[in-house]
C-alpha positions in Angstrom: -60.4 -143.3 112.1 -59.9 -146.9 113.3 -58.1 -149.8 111.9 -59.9 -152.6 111.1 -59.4 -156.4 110.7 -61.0 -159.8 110.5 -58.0 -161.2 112.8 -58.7 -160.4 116.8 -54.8 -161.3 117.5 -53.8 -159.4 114.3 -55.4 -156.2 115.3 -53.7 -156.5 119.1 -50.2 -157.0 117.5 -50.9 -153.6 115.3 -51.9 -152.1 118.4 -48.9 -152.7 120.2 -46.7 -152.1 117.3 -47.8 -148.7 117.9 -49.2 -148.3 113.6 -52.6 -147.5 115.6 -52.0 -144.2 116.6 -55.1 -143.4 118.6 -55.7 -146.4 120.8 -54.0 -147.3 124.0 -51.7 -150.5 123.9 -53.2 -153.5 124.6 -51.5 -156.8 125.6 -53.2 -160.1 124.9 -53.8 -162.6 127.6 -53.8 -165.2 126.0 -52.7 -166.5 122.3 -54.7 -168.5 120.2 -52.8 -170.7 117.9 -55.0 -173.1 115.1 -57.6 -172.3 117.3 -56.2 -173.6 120.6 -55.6 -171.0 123.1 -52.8 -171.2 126.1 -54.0 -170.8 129.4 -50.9 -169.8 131.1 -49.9 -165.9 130.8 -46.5 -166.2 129.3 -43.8 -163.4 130.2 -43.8 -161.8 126.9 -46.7 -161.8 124.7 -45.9 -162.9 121.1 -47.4 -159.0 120.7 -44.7 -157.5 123.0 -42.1 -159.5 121.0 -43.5 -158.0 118.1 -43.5 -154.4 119.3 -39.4 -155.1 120.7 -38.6 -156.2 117.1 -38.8 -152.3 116.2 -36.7 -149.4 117.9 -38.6 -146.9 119.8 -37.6 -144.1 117.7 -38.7 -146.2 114.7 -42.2 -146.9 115.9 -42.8 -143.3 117.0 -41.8 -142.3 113.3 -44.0 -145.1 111.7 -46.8 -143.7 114.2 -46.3 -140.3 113.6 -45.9 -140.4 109.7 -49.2 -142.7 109.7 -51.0 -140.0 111.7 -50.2 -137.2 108.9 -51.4 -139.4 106.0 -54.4 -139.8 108.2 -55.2 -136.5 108.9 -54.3 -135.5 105.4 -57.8 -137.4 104.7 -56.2 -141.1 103.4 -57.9 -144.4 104.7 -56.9 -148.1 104.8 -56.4 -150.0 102.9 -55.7 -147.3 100.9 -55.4 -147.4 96.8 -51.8 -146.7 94.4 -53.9 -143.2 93.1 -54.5 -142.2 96.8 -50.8 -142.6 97.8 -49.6 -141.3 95.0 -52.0 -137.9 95.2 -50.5 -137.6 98.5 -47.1 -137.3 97.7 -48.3 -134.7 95.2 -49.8 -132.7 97.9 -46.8 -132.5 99.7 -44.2 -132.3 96.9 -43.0 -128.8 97.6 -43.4 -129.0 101.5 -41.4 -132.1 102.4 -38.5 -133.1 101.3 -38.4 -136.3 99.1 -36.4 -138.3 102.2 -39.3 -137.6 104.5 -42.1 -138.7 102.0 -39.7 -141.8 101.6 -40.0 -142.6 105.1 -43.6 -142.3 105.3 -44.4 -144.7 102.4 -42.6 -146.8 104.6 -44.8 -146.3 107.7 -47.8 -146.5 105.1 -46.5 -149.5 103.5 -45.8 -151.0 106.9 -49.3 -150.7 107.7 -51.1 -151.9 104.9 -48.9 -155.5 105.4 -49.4 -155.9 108.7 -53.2 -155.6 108.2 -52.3 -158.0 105.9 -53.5 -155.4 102.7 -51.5 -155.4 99.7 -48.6 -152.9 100.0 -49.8 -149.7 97.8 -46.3 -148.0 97.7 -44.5 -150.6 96.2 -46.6 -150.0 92.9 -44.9 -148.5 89.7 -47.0 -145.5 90.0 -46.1 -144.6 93.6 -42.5 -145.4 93.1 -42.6 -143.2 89.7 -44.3 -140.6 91.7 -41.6 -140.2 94.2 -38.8 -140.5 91.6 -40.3 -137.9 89.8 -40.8 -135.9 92.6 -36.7 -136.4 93.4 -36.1 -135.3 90.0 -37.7 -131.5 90.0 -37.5 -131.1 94.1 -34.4 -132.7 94.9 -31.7 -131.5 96.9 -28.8 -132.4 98.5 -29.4 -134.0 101.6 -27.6 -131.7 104.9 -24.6 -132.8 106.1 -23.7 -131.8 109.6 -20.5 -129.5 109.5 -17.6 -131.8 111.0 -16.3 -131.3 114.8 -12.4 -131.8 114.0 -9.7 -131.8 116.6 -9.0 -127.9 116.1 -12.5 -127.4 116.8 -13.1 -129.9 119.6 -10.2 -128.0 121.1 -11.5 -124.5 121.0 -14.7 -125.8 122.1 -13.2 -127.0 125.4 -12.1 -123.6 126.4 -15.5 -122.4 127.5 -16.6 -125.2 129.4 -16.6 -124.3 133.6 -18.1 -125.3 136.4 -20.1 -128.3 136.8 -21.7 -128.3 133.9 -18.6 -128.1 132.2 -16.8 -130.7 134.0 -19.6 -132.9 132.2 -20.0 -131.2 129.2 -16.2 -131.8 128.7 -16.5 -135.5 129.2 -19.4 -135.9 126.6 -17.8 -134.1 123.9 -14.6 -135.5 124.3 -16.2 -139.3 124.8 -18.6 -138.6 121.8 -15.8 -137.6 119.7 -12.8 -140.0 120.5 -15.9 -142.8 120.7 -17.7 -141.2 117.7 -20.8 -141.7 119.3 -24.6 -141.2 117.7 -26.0 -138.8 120.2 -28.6 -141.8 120.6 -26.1 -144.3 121.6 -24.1 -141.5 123.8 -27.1 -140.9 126.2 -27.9 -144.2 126.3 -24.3 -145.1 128.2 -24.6 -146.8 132.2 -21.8 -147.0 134.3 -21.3 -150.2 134.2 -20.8 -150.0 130.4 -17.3 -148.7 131.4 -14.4 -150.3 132.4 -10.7 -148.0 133.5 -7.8 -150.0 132.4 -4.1 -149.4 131.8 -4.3 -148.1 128.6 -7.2 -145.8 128.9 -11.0 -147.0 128.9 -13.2 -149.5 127.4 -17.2 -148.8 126.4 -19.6 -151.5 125.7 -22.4 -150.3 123.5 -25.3 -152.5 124.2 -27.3 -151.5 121.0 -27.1 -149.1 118.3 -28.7 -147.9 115.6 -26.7 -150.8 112.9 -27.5 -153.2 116.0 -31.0 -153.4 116.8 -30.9 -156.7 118.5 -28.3 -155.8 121.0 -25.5 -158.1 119.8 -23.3 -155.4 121.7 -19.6 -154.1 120.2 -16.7 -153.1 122.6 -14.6 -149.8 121.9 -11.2 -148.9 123.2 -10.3 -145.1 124.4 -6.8 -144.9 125.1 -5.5 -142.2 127.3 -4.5 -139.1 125.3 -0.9 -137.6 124.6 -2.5 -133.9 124.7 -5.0 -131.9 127.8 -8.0 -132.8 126.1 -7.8 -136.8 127.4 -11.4 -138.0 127.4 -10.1 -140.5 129.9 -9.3 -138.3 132.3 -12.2 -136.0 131.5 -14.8 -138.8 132.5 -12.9 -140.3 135.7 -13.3 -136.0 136.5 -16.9 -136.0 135.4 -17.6 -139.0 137.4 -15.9 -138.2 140.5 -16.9 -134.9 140.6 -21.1 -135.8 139.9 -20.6 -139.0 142.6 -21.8 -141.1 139.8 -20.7 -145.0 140.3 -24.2 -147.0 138.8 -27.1 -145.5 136.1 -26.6 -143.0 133.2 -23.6 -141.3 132.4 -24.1 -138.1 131.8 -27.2 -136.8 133.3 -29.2 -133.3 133.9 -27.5 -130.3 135.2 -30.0 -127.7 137.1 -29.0 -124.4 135.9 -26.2 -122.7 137.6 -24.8 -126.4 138.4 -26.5 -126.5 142.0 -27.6 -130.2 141.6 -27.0 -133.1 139.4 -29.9 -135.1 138.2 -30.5 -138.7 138.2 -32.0 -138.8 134.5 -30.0 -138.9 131.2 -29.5 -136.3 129.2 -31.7 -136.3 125.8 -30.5 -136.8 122.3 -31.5 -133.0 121.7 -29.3 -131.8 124.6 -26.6 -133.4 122.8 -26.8 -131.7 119.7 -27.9 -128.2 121.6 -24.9 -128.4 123.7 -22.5 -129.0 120.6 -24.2 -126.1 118.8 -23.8 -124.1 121.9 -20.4 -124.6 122.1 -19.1 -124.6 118.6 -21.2 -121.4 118.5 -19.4 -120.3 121.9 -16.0 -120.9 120.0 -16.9 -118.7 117.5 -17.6 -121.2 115.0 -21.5 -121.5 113.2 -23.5 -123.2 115.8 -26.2 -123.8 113.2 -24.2 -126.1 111.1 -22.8 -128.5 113.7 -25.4 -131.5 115.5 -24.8 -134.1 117.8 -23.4 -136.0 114.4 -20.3 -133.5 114.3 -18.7 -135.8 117.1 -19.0 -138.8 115.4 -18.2 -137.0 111.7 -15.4 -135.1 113.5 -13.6 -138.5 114.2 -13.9 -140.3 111.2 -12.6 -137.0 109.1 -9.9 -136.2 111.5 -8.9 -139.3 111.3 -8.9 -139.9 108.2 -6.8 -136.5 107.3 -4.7 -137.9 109.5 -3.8 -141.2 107.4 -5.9 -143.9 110.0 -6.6 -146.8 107.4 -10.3 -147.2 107.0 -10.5 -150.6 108.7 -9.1 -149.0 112.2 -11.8 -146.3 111.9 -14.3 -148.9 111.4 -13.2 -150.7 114.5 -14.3 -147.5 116.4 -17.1 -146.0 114.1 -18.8 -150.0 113.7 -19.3 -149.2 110.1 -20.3 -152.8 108.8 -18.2 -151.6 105.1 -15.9 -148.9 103.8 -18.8 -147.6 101.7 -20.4 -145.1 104.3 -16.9 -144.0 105.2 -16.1 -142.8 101.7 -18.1 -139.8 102.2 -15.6 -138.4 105.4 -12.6 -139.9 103.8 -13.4 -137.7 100.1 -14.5 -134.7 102.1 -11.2 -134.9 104.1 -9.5 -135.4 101.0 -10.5 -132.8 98.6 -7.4 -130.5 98.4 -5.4 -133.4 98.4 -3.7 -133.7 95.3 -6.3 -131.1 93.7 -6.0 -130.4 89.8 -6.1 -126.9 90.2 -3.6 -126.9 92.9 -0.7 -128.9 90.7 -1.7 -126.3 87.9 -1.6 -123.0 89.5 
C-alpha cells in the first residue's frame, strides 16, 4: 500500500519523515517554492529539516505503529468508523497507552498528507475512553534502584566488565539518567573538577532541540563514588574521545568502540538487581533515574534540588517518587495501632 498525494514536495517530506514505511528515503534536489525552484543544492533539504524535527525513536514508533494499522487492512485517508473499528479489534490485546500512541502515528499521517485528522473525532476519542474504562489498568512502574540496592548491586561487579558496569550504574543513578540519554554520553561531555564531575547532556528526551543542561556529580563521602568509579572505568578501557561506556566481548578480552544500547542498560540493571538477590524482572533502566529521585526524596532533598539534577520542567512529575517515598510517613494506621 502506497501513500498518495497531489503535492510532489509533500509526498518527499512524508517520505523522509519516515510515515511511509515501505519506501526508501528520498531527498529532494531541489525545492520549488510558488513555483520557482532553487538551483543551488542547499546543505539541508527543507525535507531533512523536517525529518530532524522528530527524534529517531519517535519516527520509528510513528513508522512502526502506521505499519500495524496497515496491515491490520486500514487505508488512507482513512474514515472516524474505520479508526474507531480498529481500536475495537485490538481492545483486549493492547493496552489503551499503546492504541494512544498509534492514533497519534495515524493522526500524524493523515495531516501531513494534508487529510483531515480522523482520531480527533468524538467517536474515536469516545472509543478509546471507553475502552480505558472496561480495559484499564494501572500503567507499570519500574521497581525503584535506592541507595541500599545500588549498594548490594555493586558487590558483584568484577573484572572488566565490572569496572564499567560499576561506573554506569553509579553515573545513571547519582545522574538519574534515562537509559537513552546514558548511552548517548562522549567524553568530551565530561569535565573532572574539584568537587567531583560535570556532565553536559546534549539532548534529552524533554529537550528535543538540544538546548543542552549541565549536571554536577560531586565526589562521594561513602566507596560507591561514581567519580571515582568513571576516572577507573576510563582509565582502565583507555577511553579519552567517543562513547562512554561501550561493548565488552565476553569474558572482558576487548573493549569495543560502539556504545552500549538502551536495552543493555536495562538488561544489565536487571542482571544485577537479580544478582543481588533482589527481582530482576521489576527493575529497568528507569530504576536509576527513579532510584534517585526517591532516595532522595526519603532523604528530605527539596524538590527544586532534585529537579536541578532530574531536569524535571515542574514538581508535578516528581510527586509520584516523592508520595511513593512517603507512604508510611505519618500513616493513619500507624498513629492508631
Amino acid at each position: 500500500m502506497q501513500f498518495t498525494s497531489d503535492n510532489p514536495h509533500l509526498s518527499t517530506v512524508i517520505k523522509d519523515h519516515q510515515i511511509e514505511p515501505f519506501h526508501r528515503i528520498e531527498t529532494a534536489k531541489s525545492v520549488s517554492i510558488d513555483g520557482a525552484t532553487s538551483g543551488a543544492t542547499a546543505p539541508q533539504t527543507i525535507a531533512e529539516y523536517v525529518a530532524a524535527a522528530t527524534a529517531d525513536n519517535t519516527r520509528r514508533a510513528y513508522q512502526n505503529d502506521l505499519r500495524m494499522f496497515l496491515a491490520w487492512g486500514a487505508a488512507l485517508p482513512s474514515s472516524p468508523e474505520s479508526v474507531a473499528a480498529y481500536l475495537v479489534a485490538h481492545a483486549t490485546t493492547l493496552s489503551p497507552v499503546t492504541l494512544s500512541r498509534r492514533l497519534v502515528a495515524i493522526g500524524r499521517a493523515h495531516t501531513t498528507l494534508g487529510h483531515p485528522n480522523p482520531c480527533r473525532t468524538d467517536l474515536v476519542r469516545t472509543t478509546l475512553r471507553g475502552i480505558r474504562r472496561v480495559h484499564g489498568k494501572p500503567q507499570r512502574q519500574a521497581q525503584p534502584a535506592l541507595r541500599e540496592d545500588i549498594l548490594a548491586m555493586l558487590t558483584h561487579m568484577t573484572g572488566t566488565r565490572g569496572i564499567r558496569d560499576r561506573a554506569l550504574v553509579l553515573i545513571g543513578f547519582a545522574g538519574a539518567f534515562r537509559r537513552s540519554e546514558l548511552v548517548a554520553l562522549q567524553y568530551d561531555d565530561v569535565a573532572f573538577v574539584k568537587e567531583g564531575l560535570t556532565i553536559m547532556i546534549r539532548r534529552s528526551k524533554t529537550d528535543q532541540i538540544g538546548e543542552g543542561r549541565k549536571i554536577a556529580i560531586p565526589f562521594a563521602r561513602s566507596h560507591a563514588c561514581p567519580v571515582k568509579a568513571l576516572s577507573n572505568w576510563l582509565d582502565h578501557a583507555g577511553i579519552d574521545s567517543g562513547p562512554l561506556f561501550r561493548t565488552v566481548k565476553k569474558g572482558g578480552r576487548a573493549i569495543g568502540a560502539v556504545a552500549l544500547s538502551a536495552q543493555s542498560v536495562a538488561a544489565i540493571v536487571k542482571e544485577y538487581a537479580a544478582n543481588a538477590g533482589l527481582d530482576g524482572h521489576s527493575y529497568s533502566g528507569h530504576s536509576l533515574r527513579a532510584g534517585l529521585i526517591t532516595s532522595a526524596a526519603k532523604a528530605g532533598v527539596s524538590s527544586w534540588k532534585i529537579r536541578q539534577t532530574t531536569g524535571h520542567k515542574s514538581d508535578a512529575m516528581l510527586q509520584r517518587y516523592i508520595r511513593d517515598s512517603e507512604i508510611f510517613e505519618g500513616n493513619a494506621v500507624g498513629s492508631v495501632l
